[in-house]
N, C-alpha and C positions, 0 to 999 in steps of 0.2 A: 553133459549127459550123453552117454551115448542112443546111436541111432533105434537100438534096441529098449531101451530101458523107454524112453521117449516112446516109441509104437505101443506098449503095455501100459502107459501112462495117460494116451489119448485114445484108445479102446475102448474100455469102459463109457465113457464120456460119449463116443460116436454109435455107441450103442444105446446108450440110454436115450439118446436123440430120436435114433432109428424105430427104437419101443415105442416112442412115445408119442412119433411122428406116425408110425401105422396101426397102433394099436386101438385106435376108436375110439382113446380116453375120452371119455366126457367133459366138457366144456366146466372148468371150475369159475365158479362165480362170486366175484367180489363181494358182494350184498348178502350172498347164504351162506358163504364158506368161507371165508377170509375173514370179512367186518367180524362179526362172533368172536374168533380166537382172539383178535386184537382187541375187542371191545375185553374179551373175560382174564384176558393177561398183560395186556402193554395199557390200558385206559387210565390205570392208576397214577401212573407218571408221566403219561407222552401225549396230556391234554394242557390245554394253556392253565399257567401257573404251577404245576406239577413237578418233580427234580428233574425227570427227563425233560423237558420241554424249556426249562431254565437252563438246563446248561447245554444244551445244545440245539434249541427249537425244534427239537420232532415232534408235530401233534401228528396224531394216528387217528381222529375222531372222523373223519373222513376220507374218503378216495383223493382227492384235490390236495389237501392237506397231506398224505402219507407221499402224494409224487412229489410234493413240495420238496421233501427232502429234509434235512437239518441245516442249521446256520453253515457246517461243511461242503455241502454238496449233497443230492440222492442219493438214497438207500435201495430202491429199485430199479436196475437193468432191465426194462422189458423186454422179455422173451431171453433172460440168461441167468438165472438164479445163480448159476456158478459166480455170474459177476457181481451177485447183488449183494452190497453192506449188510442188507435186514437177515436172508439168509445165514453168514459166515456168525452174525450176531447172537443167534434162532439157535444155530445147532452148535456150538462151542468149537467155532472153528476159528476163532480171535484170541486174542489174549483173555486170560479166563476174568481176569476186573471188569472187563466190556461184556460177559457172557451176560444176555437177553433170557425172559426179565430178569433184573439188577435185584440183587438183596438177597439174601438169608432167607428170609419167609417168602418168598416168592420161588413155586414149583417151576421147572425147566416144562418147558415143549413138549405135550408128546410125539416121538414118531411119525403119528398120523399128521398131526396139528403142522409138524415143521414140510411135511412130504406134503399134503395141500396149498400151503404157501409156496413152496417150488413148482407145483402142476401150475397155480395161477400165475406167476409171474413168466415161467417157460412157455407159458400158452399165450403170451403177450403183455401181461399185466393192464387187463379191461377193466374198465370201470361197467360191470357189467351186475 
């Protein structure tokens, strides 16, 4: 890649940093903003006994539990949404079989729902 193409590639990226570092965002909060989405769209499968949680151990019914990660490894990079599995999972940045939530009758993320879950984990992922 060259040295140009590279600079246009981490741009974006060092700006949204920069936005998000001065811009007074408001402190997202695991318990009011987070818990919710995950309680009204991942709860159906990624609680114990559930297809998510069978085949790969992710329960999301808690803070404790969602850092836990899956039988692979963590789904949250605190404070790097770009690095986070749950993230690439949220907004169809994966192979579309893996695209979050799984199935046919299950609605995708909206906008807001996946841009919340990136403020909180960018903002450090608190259990807050």
């Amino acid at each position: 890649m060259s040295k140009i193409k590279m600079a246009l590639t981490l741009v974006p990226v060092g700006l949204m940093a920069l936005v998000v570092g001065c811009s007074g965002e408001s402190q997202v909060s695991f318990s009011k903003d987070v818990q919710p989405i995950l309680n009204d769209n991942c709860l159906k499968c990624h609680v114990e006994g559930g297809a998510g949680f069978v085949k790969n151990g992710l329960n999301m019914t808690s803070y404790e539990n969602l850092m836990k990660g899956t039988n692979f490894g963590p789904v949250i990079e605190p404070g790097s949404s770009i690095s986070s599995t749950l993230v690439r999972l949220i907004s169809g940045n994966a192979d579309p079989s893996l695209k979050m939530p799984h199935g046919s009758g299950n609605k995708p993320l909206s906008e807001g729902e996946i841009n919340t879950i990136k403020a909180w984990i960018d903002q450090g992922a608190k259990n807050n």
